[in-house]
Structure formats: C-alpha cells, structure tokens
N, C-alpha and C positions, 0 to 999 in steps of 0.2 A: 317087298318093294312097293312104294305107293304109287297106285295108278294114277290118269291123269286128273280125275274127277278130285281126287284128296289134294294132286296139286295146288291145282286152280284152285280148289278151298285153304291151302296154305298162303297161296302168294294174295290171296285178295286178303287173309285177316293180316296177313303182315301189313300188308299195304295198309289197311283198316288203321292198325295200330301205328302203324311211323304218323298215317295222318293226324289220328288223336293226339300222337307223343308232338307231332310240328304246331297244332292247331294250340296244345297246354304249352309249349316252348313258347310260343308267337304272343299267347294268352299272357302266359305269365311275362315275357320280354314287355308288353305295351304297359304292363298293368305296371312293372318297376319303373318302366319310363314316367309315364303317367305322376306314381308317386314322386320320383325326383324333378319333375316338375313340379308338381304341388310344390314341395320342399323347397325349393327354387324360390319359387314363387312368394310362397310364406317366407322365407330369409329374407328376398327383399321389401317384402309390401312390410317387415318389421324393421327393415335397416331404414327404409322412407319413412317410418312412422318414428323411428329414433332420431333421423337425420331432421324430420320437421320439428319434433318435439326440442330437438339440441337447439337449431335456427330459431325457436321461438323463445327458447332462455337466453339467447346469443343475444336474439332484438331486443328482448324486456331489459335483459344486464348493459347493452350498449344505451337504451332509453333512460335509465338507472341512470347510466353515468354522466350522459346528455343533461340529463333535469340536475344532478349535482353539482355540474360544472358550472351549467346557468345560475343556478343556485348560489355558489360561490362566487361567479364574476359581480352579479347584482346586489350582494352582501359585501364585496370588496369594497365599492367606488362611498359607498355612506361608510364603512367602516374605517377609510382611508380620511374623509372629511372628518370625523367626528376623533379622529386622532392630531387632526391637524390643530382642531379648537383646542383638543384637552392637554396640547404641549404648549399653545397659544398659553392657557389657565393658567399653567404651575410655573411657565417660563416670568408670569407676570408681578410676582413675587421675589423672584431669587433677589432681589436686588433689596438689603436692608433696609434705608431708607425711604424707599417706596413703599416697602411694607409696613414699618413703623406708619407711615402716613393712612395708608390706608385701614391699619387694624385702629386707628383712635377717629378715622370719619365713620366707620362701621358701627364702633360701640357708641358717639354721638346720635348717628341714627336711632340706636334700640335704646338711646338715653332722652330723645326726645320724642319716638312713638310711647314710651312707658309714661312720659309725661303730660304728654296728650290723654294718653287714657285713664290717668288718675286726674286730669282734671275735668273728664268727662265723667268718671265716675261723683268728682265732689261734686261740680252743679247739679245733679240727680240728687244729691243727699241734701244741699240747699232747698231744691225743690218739694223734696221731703217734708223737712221742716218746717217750712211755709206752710202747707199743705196742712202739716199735723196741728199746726199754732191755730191757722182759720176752723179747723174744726173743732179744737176746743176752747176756741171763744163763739162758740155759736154752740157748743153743747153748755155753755156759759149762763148763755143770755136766752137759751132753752129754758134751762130750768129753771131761771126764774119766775116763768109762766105756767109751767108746770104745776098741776096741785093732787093728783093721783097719786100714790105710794107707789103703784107699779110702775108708772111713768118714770119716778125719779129713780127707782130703780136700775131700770133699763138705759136710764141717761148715767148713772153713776158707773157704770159698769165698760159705758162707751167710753166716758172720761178717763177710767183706771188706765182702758187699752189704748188709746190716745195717748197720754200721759209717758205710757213707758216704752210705747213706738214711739216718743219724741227723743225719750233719754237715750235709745240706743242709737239713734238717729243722729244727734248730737255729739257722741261718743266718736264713730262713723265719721264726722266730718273731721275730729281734731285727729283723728289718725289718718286720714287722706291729708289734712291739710301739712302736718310734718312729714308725712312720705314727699309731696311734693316741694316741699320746702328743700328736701335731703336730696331730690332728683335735680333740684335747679343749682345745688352748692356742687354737684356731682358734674354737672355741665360746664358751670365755669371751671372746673379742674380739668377736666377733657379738652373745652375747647383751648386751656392755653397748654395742654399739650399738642396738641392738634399742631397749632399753632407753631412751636419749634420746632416741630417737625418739617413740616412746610419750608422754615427757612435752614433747615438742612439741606435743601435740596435748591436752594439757589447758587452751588459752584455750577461751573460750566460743564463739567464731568456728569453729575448729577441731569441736570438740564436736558444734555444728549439723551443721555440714559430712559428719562423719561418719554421725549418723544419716540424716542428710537421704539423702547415698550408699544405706544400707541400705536404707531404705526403697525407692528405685529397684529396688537389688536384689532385694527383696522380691517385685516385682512382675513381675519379668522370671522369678524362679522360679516364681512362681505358675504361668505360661503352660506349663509345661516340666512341674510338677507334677501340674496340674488343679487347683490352690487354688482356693479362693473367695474373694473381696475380703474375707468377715470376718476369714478366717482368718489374712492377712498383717495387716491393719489390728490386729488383737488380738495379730502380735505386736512389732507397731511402739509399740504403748501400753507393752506389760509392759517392753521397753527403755525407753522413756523413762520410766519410774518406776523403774529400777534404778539411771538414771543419776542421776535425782533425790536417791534414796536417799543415793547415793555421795557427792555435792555436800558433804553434810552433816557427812563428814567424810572430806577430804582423799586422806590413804594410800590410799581403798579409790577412788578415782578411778580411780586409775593402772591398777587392775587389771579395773577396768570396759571403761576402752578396750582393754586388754590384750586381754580377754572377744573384744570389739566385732572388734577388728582377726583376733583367728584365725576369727570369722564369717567377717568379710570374704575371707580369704581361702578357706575351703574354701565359701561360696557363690560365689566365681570361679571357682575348679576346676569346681565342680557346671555351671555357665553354660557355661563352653569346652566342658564334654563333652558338654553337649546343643546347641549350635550344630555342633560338628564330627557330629553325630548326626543336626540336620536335615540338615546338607548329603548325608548320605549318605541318607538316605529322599528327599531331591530328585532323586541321581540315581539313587536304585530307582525311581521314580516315571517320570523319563523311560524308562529301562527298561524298565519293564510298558508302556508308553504304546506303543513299537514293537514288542511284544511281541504285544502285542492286535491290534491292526493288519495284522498279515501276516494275508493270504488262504491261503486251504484249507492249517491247521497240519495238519503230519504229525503221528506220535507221540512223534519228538525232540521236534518242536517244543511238545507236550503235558507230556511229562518235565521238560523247561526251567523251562515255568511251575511246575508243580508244584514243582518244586526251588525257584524263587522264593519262593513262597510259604511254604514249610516254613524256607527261610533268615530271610526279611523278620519273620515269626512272633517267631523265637526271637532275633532280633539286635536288631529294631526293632518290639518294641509298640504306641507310641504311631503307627505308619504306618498302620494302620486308620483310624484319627482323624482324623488328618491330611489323605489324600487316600481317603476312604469310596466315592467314586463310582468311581473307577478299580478299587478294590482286589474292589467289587462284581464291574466291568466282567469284571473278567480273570477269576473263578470263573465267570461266564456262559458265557466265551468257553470254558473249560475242558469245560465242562459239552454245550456246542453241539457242540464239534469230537470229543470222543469217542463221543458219539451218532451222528454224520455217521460217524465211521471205522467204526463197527458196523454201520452198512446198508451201506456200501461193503461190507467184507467179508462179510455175508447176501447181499448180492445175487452177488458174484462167486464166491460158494459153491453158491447156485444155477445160474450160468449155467456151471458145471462138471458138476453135476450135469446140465446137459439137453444 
C-alpha cells in the first residue's frame, strides 16, 4: 500500500503530465489554427490576386473592344462616302450613249496631248538642224583659213560628226513629221465621230438622262469638295436653263450637250482622283491606328509619326476631316511619349550623377 508521500508524488506527476498533455493539446490546437489561417489567408490574397489579374484582362479586352469600335465607327463614315462616289463612277456610264460620247472625247484628249508632244518633240529636231547647218558652215568657212595639217584635221573630223548628226537629225524630223501628219488624219476621224455621238444624244430621253447623270454627279463632288446642297442645286438650275435656252433653237443644242459631256468628263477624272485618294487616307488611317498602339514608342518610333504627319498634311488635307479622332489620338500619343523619353533620360542623368 503506498503511503502518503508516494501519493502526493503520484498526483503532482499526473497533474505534471495532463498539464504537459493540455499545454501540447492547446500548443498543437493554436498552431493548426494558426496554419488554417495562414491557408486562409494565402486562398484569398491568391483569389484577389486572380480576381485583380482577371479585372485587369476584363479592362485591357473591354479597352480592346472600345478602340475597335472607335475604330470601326471612324472608318465607317469615309468608307460610306467613298462608296457613295464610286456608285456615283460606274452609275455614270451605264447609259450607252453617254458612254459612246464620252469614250471618243477621252481618246481625242490622248489623240491631242500625243500631238502636242510630237510636235514638241519636231521643233527640237528643227532646232537640231539649224544648229547642225550653222556649224558646218563655219567648220566651212573655218577651214578655209586653216593652213596646219593637224588643224584640218581636227576640223575634218568635226565636219564627219556634224554631217551625220545632221543626217539622223533629218531622218528624225520626216518621221515625226508623218506621225504627226497620221495623229492630225486620226483627229479628224475622232472628232467627227465624237461628233454623231453628240447628236445621239439630242432626243429628249437622252437630254434628261444626261442631266439627270450630272446631277448625281454633282452630288458625289460636293462630298469630296465640302459643297453645300445649295450650291450643287443652284448649279443644276443654271444647266437646265441653258439647256432650255438651247431648245429654242436648234444648232446651239448640239453644243450645249457638247458643253454638258466635257463636264461630264473632267468631273469623272475629279471623282477617280479623289476615290483613288480616299483609298489612300484609309490606308494612312490604318497606319496611324498601329502606329498609336505600339507600347513605350522609342524615338524612331516618334520620328515615324512625325514623318506621318508632315506627309499625311501635305498629300492628304482633307484626312484631318475625315478620321479627326485618330489624327487627335496620334498628336497625344506624340506629345505623351516625348514627355516619358525626357524623365527617362532626367532620371538616368541623375542616377549617373549619384
């Protein structure tokens, strides 16, 4: 039987021991909590870091769509105009007649710029001639004075090449002079086709048809010009009072439509060259558009635009107009990124200096 002294040494080590066993229970209990906080804690400082990371592809793909959209509205409104000219173009044709007329003043035109420049090319060969003639009559009247062997020599030698730069010279002019002769038989065969064409086009059918054209035309320049609706409407009136006028008698018809058709065609040249014009601000416009876009531009990449700009200016006017918000964007972007390059290089001036 244990006395009381073994007791008392029993109940204090139990006691001893529950406390150790409470103290490692309590130990270990804080220490899981502890970690499932942690765990906690990491779960969401990674859910916030996924939730910011998602919200930041969410704003970039909404920015994305944003700039597309712009993108698209300010490529619609030129795309929409420059559709309107080139139905304007092809509608200005359909009509046979018309066309006849206008494909025999086209080839007249390139039948009398061909004939301008071959008879600019013959006066140059006349002048030739002239030229070659005075010099060997004074390598002529040279050598008569001459009395050296080498002299005559060197003078016999200038007369050979004188001589037959005259012959080819001459050659030269009788074949410009038949091309042109065959350009001017070529004209009077155009112009009196030309001509019935023209008076194809004095029924009253016809007549309409043509104004009614201009008119269209009228319209499709206006956009191209900046017109105002009164201004083509007022001169859609003063035409059909001319042609009015003309009705009245006869011969001056002919020359009314005459009038009407060289419209017709140098406002179709006018038309082609500003469609071939939008197409080219459409692709400056995509252009600038990847231009702006590229992240942290160096100082080529600054040069570039600038260079764009000073091009786009001087070739393409009406592209300020056209696409305004972009043409904005990219003097921003100019203006940001040189600013940025100037503390970059302040700062890396300082951290040289320290």
């Amino acid at each position: 039987m244990p006395n009381n002294k073994d007791l008392d040494s029993y109940e204090e080590d139990t006691l001893y021991d529950d406390y150790e066993l409470y103290n490692s229970y309590s130990k270990n209990n804080t220490n899981t909590q502890e970690k499932e906080e942690e765990e906690k804690f990491a779960q969401y400082t990674k859910f916030f870091n996924e939730e910011e990371k998602l919200n930041e592809k969410i704003q970039k793909k909404e920015q994305e769509i944003e700039d597309k959209k712009e993108f698209i509205e300010e490529l619609s409104s030129p795309l929409e105009k420059r559709e309107f000219v080139n139905e304007s173009i092809e509608n200005i044709r359909k009509d046979e007649k018309i066309n006849e007329a206008l494909d025999y003043k086209e080839v007249l035109e390139m039948n009398e710029h061909q004939s301008k420049q071959t008879e600019k090319e013959l006066n140059q060969t006349q002048e030739n001639i002239k030229n070659a003639q005075e010099k060997l009559k004074e390598l002529e009247e040279k050598k008569a004075y001459e009395e050296k062997a080498e002299e005559l020599k060197d003078s016999k030698h200038d007369e050979n090449y004188y001589k037959k730069y005259l012959e080819e010279q001459e050659k030269e002019l009788e074949r410009l002079q038949k091309e042109l002769e065959k350009l001017k038989e070529e004209r009077e065969r155009l112009q009196d086709n030309f001509n019935k064409s023209l008076e194809n086009l004095l029924n009253s059918t016809d007549l309409c048809s043509l104004t009614q054209t201009l008119k269209e035309m009228d319209k499709a320049l206006a956009l191209l010009t900046k017109q105002t609706k009164q201004v083509y409407e007022l001169k859609a009136e003063e035409r059909q009072k001319k042609l009015e006028k003309a009705l009245t008698h006869t011969p001056e018809v002919k020359e009314v439509v005459k009038e009407f058709i060289h419209e017709m065609y140098e406002t179709e040249k006018t038309l082609k060259e500003g469609r071939s014009q939008m197409d080219k601000e459409k692709d400056a416009f995509i252009e600038l558009d990847k231009m702006i876009k590229k992240d942290n531009l160096n100082l080529k990449d600054i040069e570039r635009l600038e260079h764009f700009y000073k091009n786009i200016d001087e070739k393409s006017p009406h592209f300020k107009e056209n696409y305004p918000k972009s043409y904005e964007k990219g003097l921003k972007t100019i203006k940001t990124a040189k600013e940025k390059l100037k503390t970059q290089f302040k700062e890396q001036n300082q951290g040289r200096s320290l």
